[in-house]
C-alpha positions in Angstrom: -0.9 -12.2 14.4 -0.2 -12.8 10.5 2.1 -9.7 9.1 -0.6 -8.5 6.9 -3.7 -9.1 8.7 -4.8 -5.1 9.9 -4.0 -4.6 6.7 -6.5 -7.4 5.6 -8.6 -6.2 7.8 -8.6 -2.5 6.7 -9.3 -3.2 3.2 -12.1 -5.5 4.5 -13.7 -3.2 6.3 -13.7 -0.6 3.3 -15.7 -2.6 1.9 -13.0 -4.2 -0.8 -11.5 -7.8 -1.3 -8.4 -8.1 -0.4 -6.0 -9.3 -2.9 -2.6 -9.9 -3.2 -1.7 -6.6 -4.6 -3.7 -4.7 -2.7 -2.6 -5.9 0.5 1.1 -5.2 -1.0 0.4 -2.0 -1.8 -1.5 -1.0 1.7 1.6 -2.3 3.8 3.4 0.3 1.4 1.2 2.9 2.3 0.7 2.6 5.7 3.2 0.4 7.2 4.5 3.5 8.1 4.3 7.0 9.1 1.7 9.4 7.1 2.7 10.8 3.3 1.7 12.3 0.3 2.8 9.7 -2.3 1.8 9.7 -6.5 0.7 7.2 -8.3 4.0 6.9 -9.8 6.2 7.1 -6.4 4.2 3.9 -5.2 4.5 2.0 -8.2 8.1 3.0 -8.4 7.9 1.9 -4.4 6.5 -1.6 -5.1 8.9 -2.3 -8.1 12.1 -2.0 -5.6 9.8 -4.1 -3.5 9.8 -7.0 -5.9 5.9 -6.3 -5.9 4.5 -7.7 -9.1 1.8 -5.0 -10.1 1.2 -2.7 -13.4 0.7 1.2 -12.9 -2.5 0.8 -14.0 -3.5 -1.5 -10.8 -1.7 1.2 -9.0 -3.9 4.1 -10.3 -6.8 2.0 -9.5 -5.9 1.1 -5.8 -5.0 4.3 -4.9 -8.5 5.3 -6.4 -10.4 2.5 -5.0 -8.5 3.2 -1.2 -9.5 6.4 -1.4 -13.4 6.3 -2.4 -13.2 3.9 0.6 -12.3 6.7 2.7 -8.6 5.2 3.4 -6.8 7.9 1.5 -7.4 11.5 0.8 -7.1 12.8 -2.9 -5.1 16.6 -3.3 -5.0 17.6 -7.0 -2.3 20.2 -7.3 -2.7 20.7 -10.8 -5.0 19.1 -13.8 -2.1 16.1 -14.6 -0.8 15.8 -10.8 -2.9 14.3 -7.6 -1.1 13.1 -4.4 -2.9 10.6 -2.1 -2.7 11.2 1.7 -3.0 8.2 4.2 -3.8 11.1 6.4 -7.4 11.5 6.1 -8.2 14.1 8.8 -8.9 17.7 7.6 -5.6 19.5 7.0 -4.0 21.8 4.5 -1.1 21.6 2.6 2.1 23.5 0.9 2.7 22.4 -2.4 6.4 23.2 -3.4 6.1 23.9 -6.9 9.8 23.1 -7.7 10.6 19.6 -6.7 6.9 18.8 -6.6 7.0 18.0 -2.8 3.5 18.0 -0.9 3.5 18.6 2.8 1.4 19.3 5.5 1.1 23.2 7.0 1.0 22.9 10.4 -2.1 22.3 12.7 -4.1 26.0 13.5 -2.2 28.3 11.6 -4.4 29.0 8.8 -7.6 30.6 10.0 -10.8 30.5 7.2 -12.6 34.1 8.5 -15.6 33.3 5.9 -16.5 31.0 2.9 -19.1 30.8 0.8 -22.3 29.2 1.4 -22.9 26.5 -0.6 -25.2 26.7 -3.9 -29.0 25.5 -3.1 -29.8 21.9 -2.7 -26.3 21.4 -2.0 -23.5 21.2 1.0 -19.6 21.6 1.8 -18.3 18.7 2.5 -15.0 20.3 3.4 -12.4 23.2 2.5 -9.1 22.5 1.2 -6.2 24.8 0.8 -3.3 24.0 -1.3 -0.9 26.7 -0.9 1.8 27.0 -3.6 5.7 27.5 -2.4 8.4 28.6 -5.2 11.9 29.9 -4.2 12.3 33.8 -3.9 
């Protein structure tokens, strides 16, 4: 089996061609265990890498992985969003000082109620960002 092909094939699959740089950038992302990366960690990733790809194609990867359902958006804020190659629904803490995104552990938030959804439409899923900052 060729290094990159379930990478090749996962990006097939999504429905995307696989080029060069994307395949470079999926091994990046999931060649190993689950995280919450920027845009700017993974470019800042592949340059150490030797991996010859603007920030730009970065943005638009990440972007294009995750409208193909290989990533999962979370917008902390209006100028910061972390992609996770964990796709299953799951919250998060956010620490506000050192910008770190993890994940809160499985069943130990419980949603009592929620809102239902305005007419004609439907949730699609509830995400919880909670904020951490030191005491």
């Amino acid at each position: 089996m060729r290094p990159y092909s379930h990478f090749l094939e996962q990006i097939r699959s999504a429905g995307l061609r696989p080029t060069r740089q994307r395949l470079a950038l999926a091994k990046l992302l999931f060649g190993g265990e689950d995280r919450h990366i920027t845009a700017e960690i993974l470019y800042a990733d592949a340059q150490a890498e030797k991996i010859r790809v603007s920030l730009a194609t970065v943005y638009n990867t990440l972007h294009q992985f995750t409208d193909a359902g290989m990533l999962r958006e979370i917008v902390v804020d209006a100028s910061r969003s972390y992609f996770d190659t964990n796709t299953s629904d799951h919250h998060h803490f956010y620490f506000e000082k050192n910008g770190v995104l993890s994940d809160v552990p499985d069943n130990s938030i419980s949603i009592d109620k929620i809102p239902e959804a305005p007419e004609g439409m439907m949730i699609e899923s509830v995400d919880m960002v909670i904020r951490i900052s030191n005491i």
